[in-house]
N, C-alpha and C positions, 0 to 999 in steps of 0.2 A: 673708555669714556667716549661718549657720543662726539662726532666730527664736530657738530656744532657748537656743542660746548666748548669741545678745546680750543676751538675757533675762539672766541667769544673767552674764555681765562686768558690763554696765550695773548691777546691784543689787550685785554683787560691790565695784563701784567704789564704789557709793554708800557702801556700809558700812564698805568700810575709810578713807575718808575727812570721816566725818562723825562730831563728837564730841559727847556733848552729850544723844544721844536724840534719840527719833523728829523733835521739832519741827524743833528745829537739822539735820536731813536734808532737810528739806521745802525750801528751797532748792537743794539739790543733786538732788533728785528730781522736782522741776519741770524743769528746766533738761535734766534727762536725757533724758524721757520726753515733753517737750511741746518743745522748741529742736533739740532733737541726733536724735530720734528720729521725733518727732511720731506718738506711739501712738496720742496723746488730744489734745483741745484743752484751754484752759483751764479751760472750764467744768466739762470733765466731770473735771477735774483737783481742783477745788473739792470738787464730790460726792463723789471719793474719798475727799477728807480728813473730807468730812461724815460720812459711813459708817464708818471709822476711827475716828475719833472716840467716837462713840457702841456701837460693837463693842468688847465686852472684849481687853483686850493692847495692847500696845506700836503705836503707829499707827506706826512705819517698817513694819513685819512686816506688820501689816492691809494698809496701801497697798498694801505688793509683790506682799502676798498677791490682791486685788480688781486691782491692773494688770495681773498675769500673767494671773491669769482673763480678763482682756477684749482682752489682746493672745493668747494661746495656750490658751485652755479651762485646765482642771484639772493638766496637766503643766505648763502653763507659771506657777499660781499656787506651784506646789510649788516648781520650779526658781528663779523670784524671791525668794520666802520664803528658799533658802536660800542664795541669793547673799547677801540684805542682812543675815543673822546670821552666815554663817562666817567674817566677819572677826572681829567681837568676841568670840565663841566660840573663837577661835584665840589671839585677843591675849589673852582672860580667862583661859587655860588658861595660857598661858606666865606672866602675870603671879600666880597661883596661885601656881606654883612657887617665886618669887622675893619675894613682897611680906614675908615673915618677913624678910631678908635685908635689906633697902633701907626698911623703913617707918620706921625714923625716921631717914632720910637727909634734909640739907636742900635735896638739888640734886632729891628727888623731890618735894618739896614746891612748890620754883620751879617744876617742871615745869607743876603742876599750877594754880599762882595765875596762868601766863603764858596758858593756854590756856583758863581759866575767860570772860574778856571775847570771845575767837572764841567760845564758843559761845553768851552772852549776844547778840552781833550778829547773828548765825546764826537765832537766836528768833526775834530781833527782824524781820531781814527776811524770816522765815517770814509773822511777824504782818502786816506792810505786804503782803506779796503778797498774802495772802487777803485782807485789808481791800480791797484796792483792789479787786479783784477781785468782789467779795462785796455791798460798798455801792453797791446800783443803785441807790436814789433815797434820798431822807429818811426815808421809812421805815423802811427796811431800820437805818439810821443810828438813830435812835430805838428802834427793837427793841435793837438792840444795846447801845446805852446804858444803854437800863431793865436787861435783864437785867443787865449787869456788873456795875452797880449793885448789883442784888439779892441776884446772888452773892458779891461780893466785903463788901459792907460790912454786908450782912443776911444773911450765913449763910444761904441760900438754899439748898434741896437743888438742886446743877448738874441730875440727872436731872430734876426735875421742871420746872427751866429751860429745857430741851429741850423740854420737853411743852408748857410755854407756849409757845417761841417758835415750836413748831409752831401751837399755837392762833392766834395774834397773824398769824403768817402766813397762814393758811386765810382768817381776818378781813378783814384788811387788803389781802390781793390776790386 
């Protein structure tokens, strides 16, 4: 199959089967792209999401965007990019149509509280895969602690969280 296209299925598939947002993808886009395909290794799998992360937009979109590029140059970040949104772009648009109609149905509302814990799981072992991955010694583990810490229960600006743990890094290794 042409690079392209599998570019372009592979992110296609990603999209239409991951609910949830970019995080809750992050399992289904490892798995794709590093087990099924092997674009990238792990590591550089990590850096994607690092770079993601910190780049304005939706990190499923960034990812496709930064893996295309490094599996296909610049057609192939464009053709990822829009594999991994034509789906919800399609399903958004039909449910557009229809949400006057069904919004206060209660078999849409079951629909909706049945599918909320897959995508809580989905996070969840987004979060375990990078951790594991991520946490090469104690330090690393310690960085990570202080900041969450700082951010979550001291109001911490996340960007300037970044900047330390760039610092802390430089520092410490």
């Amino acid at each position: 199959m042409n690079l392209l296209l599998e570019l372009f299925v592979t992110f296609l598939k990603i999209g239409a089967f991951s609910f949830g947002g970019g995080y809750a993808m992050l399992p289904l886009i490892e798995e794709e792209i590093i087990e099924v395909h092997n674009w990238i290794s792990h590591t550089e799998f990590i850096d994607i999401i690092a770079i993601s992360e910190m780049t304005p937009g939706p990190i499923a979109v960034n990812s496709a965007t930064f893996l295309g590029y490094k599996v296909a140059g610049v057609l192939g970040s464009a053709i990822a990019t829009i594999g991994v949104v034509l789906p919800s772009f399609i399903v958004m648009s039909i449910i557009f149509h229809f949400v006057y109609k069904f919004k206060n149905s209660p078999y849409v509302d079951w629909i909706f509280k049945g599918i909320r814990p897959v995508v809580l799981g989905l996070i969840a072992s987004a979060a375990i895969s990078v951790a594991h991955s991520t946490f090469a010694d104690i330090k690393s583990v310690i960085i990570a602690i202080f900041l969450f810490y700082i951010v979550t229960f001291k109001k911490f600006n996340p960007i300037l969280a970044i900047v330390v743990a760039g610092i802390l890094g430089v520092i410490l290794y």
